[in-house]
C-alpha positions in Angstrom: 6.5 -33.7 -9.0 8.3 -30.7 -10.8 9.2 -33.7 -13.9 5.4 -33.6 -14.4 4.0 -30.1 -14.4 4.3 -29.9 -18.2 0.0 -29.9 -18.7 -0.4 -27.4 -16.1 2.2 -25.4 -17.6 0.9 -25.2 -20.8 -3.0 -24.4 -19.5 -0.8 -21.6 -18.0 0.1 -20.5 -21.0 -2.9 -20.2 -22.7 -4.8 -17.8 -20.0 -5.8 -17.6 -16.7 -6.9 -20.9 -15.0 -10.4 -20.7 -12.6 -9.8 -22.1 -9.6 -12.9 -23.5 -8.5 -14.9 -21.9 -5.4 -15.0 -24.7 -2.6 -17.0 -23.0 0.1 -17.8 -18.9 0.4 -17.7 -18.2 4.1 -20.4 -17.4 6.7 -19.3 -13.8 7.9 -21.0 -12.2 11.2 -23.8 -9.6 10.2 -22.0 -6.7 11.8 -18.1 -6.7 11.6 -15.4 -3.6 9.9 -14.5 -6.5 7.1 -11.8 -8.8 7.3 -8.0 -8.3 8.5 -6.5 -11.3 8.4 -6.9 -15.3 7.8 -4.8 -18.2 8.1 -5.3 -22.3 7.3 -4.3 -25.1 10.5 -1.8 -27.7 9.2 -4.3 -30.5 9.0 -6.4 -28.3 7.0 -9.7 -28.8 8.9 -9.7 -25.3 10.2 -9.5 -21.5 8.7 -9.1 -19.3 11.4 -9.7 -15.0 10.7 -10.0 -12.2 12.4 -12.6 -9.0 11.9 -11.9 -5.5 12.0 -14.0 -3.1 14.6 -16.9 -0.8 13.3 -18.8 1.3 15.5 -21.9 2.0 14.2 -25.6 4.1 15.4 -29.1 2.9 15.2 -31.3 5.7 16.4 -30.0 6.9 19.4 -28.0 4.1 20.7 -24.2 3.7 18.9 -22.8 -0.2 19.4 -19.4 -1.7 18.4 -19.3 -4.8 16.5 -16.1 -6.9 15.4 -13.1 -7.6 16.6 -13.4 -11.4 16.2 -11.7 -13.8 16.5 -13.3 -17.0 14.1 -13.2 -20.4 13.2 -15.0 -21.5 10.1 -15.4 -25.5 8.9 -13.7 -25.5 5.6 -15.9 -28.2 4.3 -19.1 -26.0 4.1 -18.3 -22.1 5.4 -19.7 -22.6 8.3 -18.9 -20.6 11.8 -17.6 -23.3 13.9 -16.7 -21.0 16.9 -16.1 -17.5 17.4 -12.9 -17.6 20.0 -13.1 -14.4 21.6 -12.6 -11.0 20.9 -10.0 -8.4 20.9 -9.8 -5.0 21.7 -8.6 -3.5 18.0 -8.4 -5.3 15.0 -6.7 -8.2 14.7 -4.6 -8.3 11.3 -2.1 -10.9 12.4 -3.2 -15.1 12.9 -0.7 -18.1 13.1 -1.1 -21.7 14.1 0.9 -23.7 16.1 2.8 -26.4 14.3 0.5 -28.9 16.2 -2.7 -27.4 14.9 -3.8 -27.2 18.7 -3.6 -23.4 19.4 -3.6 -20.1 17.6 -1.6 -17.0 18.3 -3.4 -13.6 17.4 -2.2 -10.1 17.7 -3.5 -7.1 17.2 -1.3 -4.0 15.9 -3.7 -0.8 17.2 -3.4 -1.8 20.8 0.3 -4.5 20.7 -1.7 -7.6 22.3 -1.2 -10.7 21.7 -3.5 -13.7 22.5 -3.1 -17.1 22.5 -6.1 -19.7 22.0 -6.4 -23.3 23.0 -8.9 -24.7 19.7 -9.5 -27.5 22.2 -11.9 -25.8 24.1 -12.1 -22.3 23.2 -10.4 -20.8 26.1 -7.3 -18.0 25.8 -4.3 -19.4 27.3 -2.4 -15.9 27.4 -2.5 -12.4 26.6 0.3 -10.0 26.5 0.9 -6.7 25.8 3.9 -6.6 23.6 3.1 -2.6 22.9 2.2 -0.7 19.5 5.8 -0.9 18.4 5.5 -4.4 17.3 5.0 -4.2 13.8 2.0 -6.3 13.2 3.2 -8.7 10.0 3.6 -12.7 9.5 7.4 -10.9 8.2 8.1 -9.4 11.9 6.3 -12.2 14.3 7.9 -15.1 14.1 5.7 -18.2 16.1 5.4 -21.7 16.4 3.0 -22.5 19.3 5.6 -22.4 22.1 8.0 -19.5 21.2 6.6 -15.9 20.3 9.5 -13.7 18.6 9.0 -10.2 18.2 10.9 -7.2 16.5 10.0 -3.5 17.7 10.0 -0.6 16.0 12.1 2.7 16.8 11.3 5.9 15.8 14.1 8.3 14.6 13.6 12.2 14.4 15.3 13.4 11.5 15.7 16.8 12.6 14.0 18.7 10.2 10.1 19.2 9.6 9.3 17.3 12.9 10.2 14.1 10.2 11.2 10.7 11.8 12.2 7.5 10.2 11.3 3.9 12.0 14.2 1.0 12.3 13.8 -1.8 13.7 14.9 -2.1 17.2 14.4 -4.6 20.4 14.1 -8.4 18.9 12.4 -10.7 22.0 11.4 -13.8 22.6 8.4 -15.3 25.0 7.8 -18.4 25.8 4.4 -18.1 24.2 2.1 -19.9 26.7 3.4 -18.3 30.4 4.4 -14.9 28.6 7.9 -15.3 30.2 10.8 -13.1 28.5 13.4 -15.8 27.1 16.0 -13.2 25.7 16.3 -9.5 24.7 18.6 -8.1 22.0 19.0 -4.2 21.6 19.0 -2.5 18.0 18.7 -6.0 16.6 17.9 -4.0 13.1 16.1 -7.6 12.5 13.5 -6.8 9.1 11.8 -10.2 8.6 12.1 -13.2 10.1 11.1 -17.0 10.6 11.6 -19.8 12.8 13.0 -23.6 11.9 10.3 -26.1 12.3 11.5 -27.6 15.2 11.3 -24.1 16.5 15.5 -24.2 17.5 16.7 -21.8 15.2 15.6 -18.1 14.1 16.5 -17.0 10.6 16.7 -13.4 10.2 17.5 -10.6 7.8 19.5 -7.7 9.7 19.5 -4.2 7.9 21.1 -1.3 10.8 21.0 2.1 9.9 21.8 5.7 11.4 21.1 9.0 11.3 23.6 10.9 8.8 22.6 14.3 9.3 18.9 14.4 7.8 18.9 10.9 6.3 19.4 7.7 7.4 22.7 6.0 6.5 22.5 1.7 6.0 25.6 0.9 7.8 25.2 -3.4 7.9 23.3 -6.0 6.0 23.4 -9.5 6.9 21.2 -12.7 6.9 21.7 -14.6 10.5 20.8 -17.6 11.8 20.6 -17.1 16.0 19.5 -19.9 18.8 15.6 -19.9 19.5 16.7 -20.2 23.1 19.2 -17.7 24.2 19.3 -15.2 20.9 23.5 -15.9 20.3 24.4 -16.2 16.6 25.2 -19.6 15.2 25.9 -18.6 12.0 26.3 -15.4 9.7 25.1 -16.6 5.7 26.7 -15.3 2.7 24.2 -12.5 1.3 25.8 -12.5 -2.3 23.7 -10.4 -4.3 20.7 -10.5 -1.6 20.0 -6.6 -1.3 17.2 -6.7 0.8 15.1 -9.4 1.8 11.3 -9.2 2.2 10.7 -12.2 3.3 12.7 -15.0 5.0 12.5 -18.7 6.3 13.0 -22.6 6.7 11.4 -25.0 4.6 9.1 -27.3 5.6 11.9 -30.0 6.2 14.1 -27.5 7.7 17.2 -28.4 5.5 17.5 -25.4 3.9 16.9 -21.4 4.9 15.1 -18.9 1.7 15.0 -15.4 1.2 12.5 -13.3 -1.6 13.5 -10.6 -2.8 12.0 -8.7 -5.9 11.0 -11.8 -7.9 14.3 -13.9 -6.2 14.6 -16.9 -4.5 17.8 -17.3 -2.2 18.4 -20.3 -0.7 21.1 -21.6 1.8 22.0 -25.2 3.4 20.4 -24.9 7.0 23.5 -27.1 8.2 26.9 -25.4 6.5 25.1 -22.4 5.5 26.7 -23.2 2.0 24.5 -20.8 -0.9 22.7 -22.7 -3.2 21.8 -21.7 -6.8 19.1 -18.5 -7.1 16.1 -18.7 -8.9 14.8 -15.9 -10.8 10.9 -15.9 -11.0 9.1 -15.6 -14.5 6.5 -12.6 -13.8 6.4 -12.2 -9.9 8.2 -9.0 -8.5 6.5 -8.4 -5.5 4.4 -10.5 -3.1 1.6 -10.7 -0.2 2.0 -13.9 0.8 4.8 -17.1 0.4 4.3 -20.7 0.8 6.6 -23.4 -0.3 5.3 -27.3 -0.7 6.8 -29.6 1.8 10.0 -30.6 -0.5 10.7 -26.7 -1.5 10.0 -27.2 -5.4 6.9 -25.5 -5.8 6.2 -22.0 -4.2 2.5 -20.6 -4.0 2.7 -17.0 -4.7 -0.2 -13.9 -4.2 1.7 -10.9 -6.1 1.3 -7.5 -3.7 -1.5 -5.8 -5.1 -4.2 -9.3 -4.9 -4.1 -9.1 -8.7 -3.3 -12.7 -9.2 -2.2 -15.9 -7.2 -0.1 -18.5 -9.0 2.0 -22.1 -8.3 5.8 -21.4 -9.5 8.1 -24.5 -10.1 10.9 -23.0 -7.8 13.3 -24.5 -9.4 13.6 -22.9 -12.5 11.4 -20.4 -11.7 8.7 -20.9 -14.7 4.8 -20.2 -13.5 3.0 -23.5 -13.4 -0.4 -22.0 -12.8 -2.3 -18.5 -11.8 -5.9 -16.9 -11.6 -6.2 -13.4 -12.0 -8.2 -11.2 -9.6 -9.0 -8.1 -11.3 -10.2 -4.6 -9.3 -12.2 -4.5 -7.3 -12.1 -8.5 -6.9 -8.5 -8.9 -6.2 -7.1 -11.1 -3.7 -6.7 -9.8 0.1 -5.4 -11.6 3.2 -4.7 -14.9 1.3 -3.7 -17.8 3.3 -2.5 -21.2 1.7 -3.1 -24.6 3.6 0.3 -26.5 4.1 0.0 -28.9 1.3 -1.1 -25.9 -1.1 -4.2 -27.2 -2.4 -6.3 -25.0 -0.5 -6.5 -20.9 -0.8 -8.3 -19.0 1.7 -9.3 -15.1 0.9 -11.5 -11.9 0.2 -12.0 -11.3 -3.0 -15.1 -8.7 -4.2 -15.9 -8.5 -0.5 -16.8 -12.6 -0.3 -14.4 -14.6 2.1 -14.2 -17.4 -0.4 -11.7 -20.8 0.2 -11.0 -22.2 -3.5 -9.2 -25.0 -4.4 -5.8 -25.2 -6.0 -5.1 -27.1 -9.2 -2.3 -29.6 -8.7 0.6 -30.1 -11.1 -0.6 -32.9 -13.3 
């Protein structure tokens, strides 16, 4: 694949490539916009959620929004609106299986989980406004739900406070059932193998030194889905921080991203592997990697463009720009990256990824 991106590399080079509009979504007439959207592994559903607006005709004020929808990719259409929740919900994630969604809900902590089957919520649980609500602090894969809280430190001075990250849990997603509890886990992003055994995570604890907090550990750990023990501490090298972390597809090998870096481990012998230093991408929104791990789909952090990078060597294979006030939001890439789901001008548009050629 990567021995055959030269074409698409050099339409790269020349300027920004259009990827062609697909479908432009139906949206509900009253909603507060869109807060999050996400693509099922068979592709055949886009899932998103709506923010909450209250609004006043006459005398008589209504809430709208608050959804939870499921569009047909094919032509935009609503296929079913799932339910609601309370606040808005900025966080969606399919199960492996494609047969239920997890959806959660930052403003008020819950968490709901969807059979697509029929419609029906098979759970909700209040996990609390402490769970910070990002695909980089839930880690889920239909049947296990791991969350990382959020502390709040004073600082002593000016009523100032700083947040670590505290209690990492898992549930058993479907009966809401605590599997295991650590305390001051310091865990800042994480994700799960896809055979949902193993929990890689990036560990930064800190403490109050007088007025400032002090970064006392660093460490990337892989810990058992089941019971939370470590299996394995992975050399960080020059990993700083990680802002995102996670298996590939085939589960052979653990990444990190870091400030336009790839890291990459062996998921067996934790043995490093080479890093990969991107061409033009610093900072990012949202990460997918193809099913073999060579080509990573990219949205940088402001929505200003989205691109395919040949992780290998790092060299941008293809990108369109999304220029203010039409940049990218929420964007969501199907699992073979050929489809892109987002907002962009306000339009909840799915467009259709150029492959490498």
């Amino acid at each position: 694949m990567i021995g055959s991106v030269l074409m698409l590399a050099l339409l790269a080079a020349q300027g920004d490539a259009a990827w062609p509009v697909k479908s432009k979504f139906q949206m509900p007439e009253e909603h507060g916009g869109l807060w999050s959207l996400a693509i099922s592994p068979d592709s055949k559903v886009v899932a998103g959620g709506t923010g909450i607006v209250t609004y006043t005709v006459g005398a008589k004020k209504s809430v709208a929004g608050g959804d939870v929808l499921l569009w047909d990719p094919a032509g935009g259409k609503v296929r079913k609106i799932l339910g609601k929740h309370g606040t808005s919900p900025g966080w969606l994630c399919f199960s492996r299986d494609g047969k239920a969604l997890g959806s959660f809900s930052k403003d008020d902590g819950e968490f709901k989980l969807w059979d697509l089957a029929t419609g029906k919520p098979l759970q909700s649980l209040k996990l609390g406004t402490s769970v910070d609500g990002n695909a980089a602090s839930i880690a889920f894969d239909g049947r296990t739900l791991v969350t990382v809280e959020r502390k709040s430190i004073p600082a002593g001075k000016d009523e100032m406070s700083y947040l670590f990250a505290g209690t990492l849990t898992a549930r058993d997603a479907k009966t809401g059932k605590t599997l295991w509890s650590l305390n001051d886990s310091g865990v800042i992003v994480m994700g799960l193998s896809p055979d949902g055994k193993t929990l890689a995570a990036f560990i930064q604890k800190q403490v109050m030194e007088g007025d400032k907090p002090k970064i006392t550990d660093r460490a990337v750990k892989l810990l058992d889905a089941s019971t939370g023990k470590e299996l394995r501490a992975l050399e960080r090298g020059d990993l700083g921080y990680a802002d995102a972390i996670g298996f590939h597809q085939d589960g052979k090998s653990v990444y990190a991203f870091h400030h336009g870096e790839i890291f990459r481990w062996d998921a067996q012998d934790g043995k490093p592997q080479p890093t990969v230093s991107l061409e033009s991408w610093r900072n990012s929104s949202t990460l997918a990697f193809s099913a073999d791990g060579r080509v990573l789909a990219i949205v940088d952090f402001m929505g200003e463009k989205a691109g395919l990078v040949d992780a290998t060597s790092g060299k941008t294979l293809g990108v369109v720009a999304g220029k203010f006030p039409a940049n990218f939001q929420h964007g969501a890439f199907s699992s073979d990256l050929k489809l892109f789901a987002c907002t962009r001008d306000f339009e909840l548009l799915l467009l259709g990824v150029p492959a490498p050629k």
